[in-house]
N, C-alpha and C positions, 0 to 999 in steps of 0.2 A: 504494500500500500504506500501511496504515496502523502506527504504532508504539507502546506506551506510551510515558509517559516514565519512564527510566531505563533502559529497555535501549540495548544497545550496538551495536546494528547502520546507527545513524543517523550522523552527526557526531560525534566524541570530545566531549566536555563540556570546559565551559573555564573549571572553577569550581576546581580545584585548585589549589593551592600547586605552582608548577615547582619541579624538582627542583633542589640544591644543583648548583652547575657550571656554570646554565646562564644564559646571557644575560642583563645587567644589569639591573635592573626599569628603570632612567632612560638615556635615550638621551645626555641629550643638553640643552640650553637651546633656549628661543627664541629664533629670532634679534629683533631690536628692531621691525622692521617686521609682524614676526608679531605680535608682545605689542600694538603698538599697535593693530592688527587687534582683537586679543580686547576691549581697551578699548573701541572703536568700538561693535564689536558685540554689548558687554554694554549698555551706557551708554548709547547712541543709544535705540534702541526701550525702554528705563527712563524716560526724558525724555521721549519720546512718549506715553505710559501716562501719564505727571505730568500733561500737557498736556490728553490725552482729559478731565478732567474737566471742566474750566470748559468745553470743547469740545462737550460731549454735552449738557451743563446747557441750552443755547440754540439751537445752532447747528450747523453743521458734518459733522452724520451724518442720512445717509439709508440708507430699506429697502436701497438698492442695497448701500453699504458695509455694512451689516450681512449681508447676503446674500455677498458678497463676505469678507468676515472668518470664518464658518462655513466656507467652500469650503476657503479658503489653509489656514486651522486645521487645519481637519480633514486634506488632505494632506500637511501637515507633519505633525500630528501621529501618523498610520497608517506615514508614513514613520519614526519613530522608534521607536513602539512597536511596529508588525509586523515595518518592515523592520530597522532599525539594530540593535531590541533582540534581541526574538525568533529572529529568520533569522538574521541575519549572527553577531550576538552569542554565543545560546546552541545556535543548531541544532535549533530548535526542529518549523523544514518545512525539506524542501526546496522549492526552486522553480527555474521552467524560468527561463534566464537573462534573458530579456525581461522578467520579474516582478521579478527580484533586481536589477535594474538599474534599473529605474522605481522600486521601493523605494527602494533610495539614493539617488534624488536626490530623492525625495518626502523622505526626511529631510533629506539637504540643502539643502533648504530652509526647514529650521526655523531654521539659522543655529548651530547648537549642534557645529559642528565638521565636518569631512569625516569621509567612514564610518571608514575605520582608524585615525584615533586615535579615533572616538568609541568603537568598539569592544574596543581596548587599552586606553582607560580602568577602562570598567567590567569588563573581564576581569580586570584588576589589584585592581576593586572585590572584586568575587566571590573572588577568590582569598585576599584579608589582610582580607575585611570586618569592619568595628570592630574591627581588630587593627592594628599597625603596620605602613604598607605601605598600608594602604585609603587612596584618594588624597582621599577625601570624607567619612570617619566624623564625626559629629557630636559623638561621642566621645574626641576627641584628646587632650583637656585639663583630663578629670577630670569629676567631678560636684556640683563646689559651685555654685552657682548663675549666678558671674561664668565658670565653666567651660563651663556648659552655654552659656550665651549666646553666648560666643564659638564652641563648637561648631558650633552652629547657623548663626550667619551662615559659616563655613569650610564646611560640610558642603553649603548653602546654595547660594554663588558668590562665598566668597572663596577656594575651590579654584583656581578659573579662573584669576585672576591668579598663579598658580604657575608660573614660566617652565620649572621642569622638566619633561622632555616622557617620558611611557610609553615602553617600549621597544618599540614596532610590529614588530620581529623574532621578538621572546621572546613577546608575548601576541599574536598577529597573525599569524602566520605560513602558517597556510595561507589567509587573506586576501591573502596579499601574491603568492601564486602567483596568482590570479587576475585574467587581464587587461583584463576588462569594468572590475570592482570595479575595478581601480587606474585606471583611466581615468577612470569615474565620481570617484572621487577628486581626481584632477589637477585635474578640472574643475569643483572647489568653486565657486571662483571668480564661474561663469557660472552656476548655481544661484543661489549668493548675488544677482547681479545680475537673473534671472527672478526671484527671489523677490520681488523688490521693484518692478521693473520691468512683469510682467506685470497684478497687480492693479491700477495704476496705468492702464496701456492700456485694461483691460476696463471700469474706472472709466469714463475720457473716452469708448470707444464706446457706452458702455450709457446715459451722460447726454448723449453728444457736447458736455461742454463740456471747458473747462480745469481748470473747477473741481471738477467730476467727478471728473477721475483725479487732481487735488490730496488730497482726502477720502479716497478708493479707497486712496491711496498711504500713508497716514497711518495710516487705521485698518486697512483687510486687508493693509498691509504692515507699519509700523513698531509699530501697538499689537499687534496679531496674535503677531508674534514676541517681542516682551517678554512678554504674557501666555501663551505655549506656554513659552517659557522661567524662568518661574515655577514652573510645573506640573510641568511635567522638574523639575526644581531639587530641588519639594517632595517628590517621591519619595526624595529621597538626604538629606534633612534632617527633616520631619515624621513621613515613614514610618519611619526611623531613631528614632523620637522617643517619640511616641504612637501609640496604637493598642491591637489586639489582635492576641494571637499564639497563635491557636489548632495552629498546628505545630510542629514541632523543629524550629528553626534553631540554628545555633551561633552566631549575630549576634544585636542587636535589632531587627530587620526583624521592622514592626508593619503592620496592614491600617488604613488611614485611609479611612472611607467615603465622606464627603463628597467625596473627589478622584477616586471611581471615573467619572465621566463623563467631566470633564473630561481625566483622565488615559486616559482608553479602556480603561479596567480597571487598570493600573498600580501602582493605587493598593493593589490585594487580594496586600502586597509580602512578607506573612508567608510564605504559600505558594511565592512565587517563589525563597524564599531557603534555603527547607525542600525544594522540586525545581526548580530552576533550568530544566534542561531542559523542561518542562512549556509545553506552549503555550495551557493554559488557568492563569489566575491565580486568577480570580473562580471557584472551586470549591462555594463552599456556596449553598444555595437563595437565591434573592434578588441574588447578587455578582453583580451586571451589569459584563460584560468584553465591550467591543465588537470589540476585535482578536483577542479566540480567537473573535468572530461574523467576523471577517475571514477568517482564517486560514480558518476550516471552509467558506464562501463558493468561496474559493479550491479548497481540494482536492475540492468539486463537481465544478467547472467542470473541471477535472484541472490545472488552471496552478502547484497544488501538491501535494507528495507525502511519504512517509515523516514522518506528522505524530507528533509524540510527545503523545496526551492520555491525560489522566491515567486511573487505573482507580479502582474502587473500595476494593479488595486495597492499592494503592500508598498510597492517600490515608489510611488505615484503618494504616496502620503511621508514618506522617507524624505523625497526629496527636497534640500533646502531651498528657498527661497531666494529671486536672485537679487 
C-alpha cells in the first residue's frame, strides 16, 4: 500500500520537540577508547584523500579501483541515504526485514557511526534544528563572519569530536525494541572491518597481485569513505548554509544542486525539512533524487511498503510564499 507523506497511519514522525519530563536529550560521555575511535575514523581516510593526489597525478589508480570506488560508494552511500536516513530515521517505507537489515549495514559501512546513534542524532537534529539542542547547526555562534566560519566547520565535523553522546532511549526508542537493528548495530565493528577489508580482497582477485588490493584498499576503501563523509557532512553544513528555499521550513535548510548526485538526492534539503517524512526530496522538474528512484524500485519488486510520497495538494500548501 501506498501512503502520502504526512498522514498518520505509517510510523509516528520523529521531527518533534519530546515533551517536557521526558528522557535527557544527552546520555551520557564517550568512553576514551570510543572518542579515539571517532578520531581514527575521521582522520585516517582525511589523510588518505590528502594522499590521493600526488597519487592519481602519476600513478597508483587503475579502471579497476575506480570501478571499485563507484560500487563501495554507492552502497554506502544508499545505505545512509535510503537506509539510515529515510527508513530507519524518518519512516519514510517500510521494509521487509531482510531489506532493513542489509540497509544498515550498507550504511554501516560508510563509517559514519552504527545505525542508533546515527539515527538519535539526526532525530535530535530534526527536532531543535538551528535552535539550541541541534547537535550540528551551523548557526551556533551568531552571524558575523568569524561566527559563520566557525559555524561551518562545527556544523561541518567539528560536531563529531563532541564526547556527548544523544540519548538512544529518548530519540530511539522504538529502534531499540528491534532485535535485527540492534544486532546489526552491535556488529558495527565487523562492517567497519568488511568495509575496508573487502575492496581490498576484490582489488588483489581482480588484479591477482599484492598491489592490487594495496590501491583497491586505499582508494575504494580509505578515499571512498572520507569523500562519502564529506558529502554527508555537507548536507548538515552547506545545505544549512546556501541555497534555495523554495518551502516553509522553520530552519534554514536550503536545496544545494551541485550535491544532488553525489549526495543521491540529499542535497534537495529545503523540502526535507519543510516534510521530513517524504521519501521523495528532489520534488521539482529537473531534482534528480536517486534514492526516492530506490525506494520506488523497491516497493515494485514488493520488498517495500506503506511508502509516504508526496502529493500534489501537500506540496502546493508547503510551498513558501514568494
Amino acid at each position: 500500500m501506498t501512503v502520502t507523506a504526512g498522514e498518520t497511519n505509517a510510523e509516528p514522525t520523529t521531527t518533534d520537540t519530546p515533551k517536557k519530563g521526558s528522557k535527557p536529550i544527552i546520555s551520557g560521555r564517550r568512553p576514551v577508547k570510543v572518542q579515539v575511535a571517532v578520531y581514527v575514523g575521521v582522520l585516517a581516510p582525511m589523510l588518505a584523500l590528502i594522499a590521493a593526489v600526488p597519487l592519481a597525478w602519476g600513478w597508483g589508480l587503475t579502471w579497476v579501483d575506480v570501478g571499485l570506488f563507484v560500487a563501495f560508494y554507492f552502497f554506502g552511500a544508499a545505505g545512509i541515504t535510503v537506509g539510515y536516513h529515510r527508513h530507519l530515521t524518518h519512516g519514510s517505507f517500510k521494509a521487509k526485514p531482510w531489506l532493513r537489515a542489509l540497509l544498515a549495514i550498507a550504511g554501516s559501512t560508510a563509517l559514519q557511526g552504527p545505525p542508533l546513534t546515527w539515527v538519535a542524532d539526526h532525530r535530535r537534529h530534526h527536532a531543535y534544528s538551528d535552535r539550541e539542542g541541534d547537535p550540528h547547526s551551523p548557526w551556533a555562534y551568531g552571524e558575523t563572519p568569524l561566527a559563520i566560519a566557525k559555524g561551518f566547520w562545527h556544523a561541518h565535523m567539528g560536531w563529531l569530536f563532541d564526547r556527548n553522546v544523544t540519548n538512544i532511549d529518548r530519540f530511539a526508542p522504538d529502534l531499540v525494541k528491534d532485535k535485527l537493528l540492534v544486532w546489526v548495530d552491535k556488529k558495527f565493528w565487523l562492517w567497519t572491518l568488511l568495509s575496508l577489508a573487502v575492496p581490498a580482497v576484490l582489488g588483489g582477485l581482480i588484479t591477482w597481485s599484492w598491489w592490487g588490493a594495496l590501491t583497491a584498499f586505499f582508494w575504494a576503501g580509505l578515499v571512498r569513505i572520507c569523500v562519502l563523509h564529506h558529502v554527508t557532512w555537507s548536507i548538515n553544513s552547506v545545505c544549512h548554509m546556501i541555497g534555495e528555499r523554495p518551502f516553509k521550513a522553520r530552519d534554514k535548510s536550503a536545496n544545494f544542486w551541485p550535491l544532488a548526485i553525489l549526495s543521491l538526492g540529499e542535497s534537495w534539503h529545503n523540502l526535507h525539512h519543510a516534510d521530513p517524512t517524504s521519501a521523495r526530496h528532489g520534488v521539482k522538474r529537473g531534482q534528480i533524487d536517486i534514492s526516492a528512484r530506490m525506494i520506488w524500485l523497491f516497493e515494485k519488486f514488493g520488498w517495500a511498503y506503506d511508502v509516504r510520497w508526496p502529493t500534489e495538494q501537500r506540496l502546493a500548501r508547503l510551498a513558501a510564499k514568494a
